[in-house]
N, C-alpha and C positions, 0 to 999 in steps of 0.2 A: 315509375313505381319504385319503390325505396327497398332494398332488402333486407330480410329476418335479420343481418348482421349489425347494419348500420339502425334498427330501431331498437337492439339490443345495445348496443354500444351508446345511444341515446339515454336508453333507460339508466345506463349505468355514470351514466355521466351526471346524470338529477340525483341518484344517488349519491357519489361522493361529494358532489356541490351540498347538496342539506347535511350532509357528515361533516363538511368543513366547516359552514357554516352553524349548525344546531348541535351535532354531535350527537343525533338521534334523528331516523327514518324510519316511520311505520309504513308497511304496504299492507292496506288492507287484504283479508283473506291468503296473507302470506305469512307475515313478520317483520320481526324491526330489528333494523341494524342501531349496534348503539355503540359507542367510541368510550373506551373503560382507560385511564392510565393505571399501569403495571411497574410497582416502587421497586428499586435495586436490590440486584439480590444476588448471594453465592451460587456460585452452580457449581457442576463438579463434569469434567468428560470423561465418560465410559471406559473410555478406550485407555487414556493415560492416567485418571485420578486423580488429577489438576486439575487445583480449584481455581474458579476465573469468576471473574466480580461480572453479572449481566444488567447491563443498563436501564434505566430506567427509559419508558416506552410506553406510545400507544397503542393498543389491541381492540381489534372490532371485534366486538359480539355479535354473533346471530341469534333471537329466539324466535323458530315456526310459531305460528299459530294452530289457535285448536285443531281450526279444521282442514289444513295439510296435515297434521298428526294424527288427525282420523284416519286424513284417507290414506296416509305411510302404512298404518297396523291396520289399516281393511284391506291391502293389497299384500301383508307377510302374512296373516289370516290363511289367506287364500291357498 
């Protein structure tokens, strides 16, 4: 028998294989991962106020679906 970890670790491995490949994963009655590029940009650090040039980059998006977002705000409802 196989454990919670390694079908999790499965799962997530189909996922970034269809991100590499499609650059969008829906999971039904969940959400879809989607791979957005992020164009260069000035940033600035808090702490010193030095400006630093931030690279251009990929970033995953998450959007839930409806009906986790139901049942997120039926469970703070509560």
């Amino acid at each position: 028998m196989r454990s919670a970890g390694c079908i999790v670790n499965d799962i997530i491995d189909i996922i970034v294989d269809g991100l590499k490949t499609n650059g969008y994963v829906k999971i039904h009655n969940f959400g879809s991962f989607k791979v957005t590029r992020k164009k260069s940009r000035i940033g600035r650090n808090p702490k010193t106020l030095e400006t630093v040039m931030i690279s251009e980059r990929n970033v995953l998006k998450f959007k839930p679906s409806k009906s986790i977002l139901e049942y997120i705000n039926k469970i703070n409802d509560n």
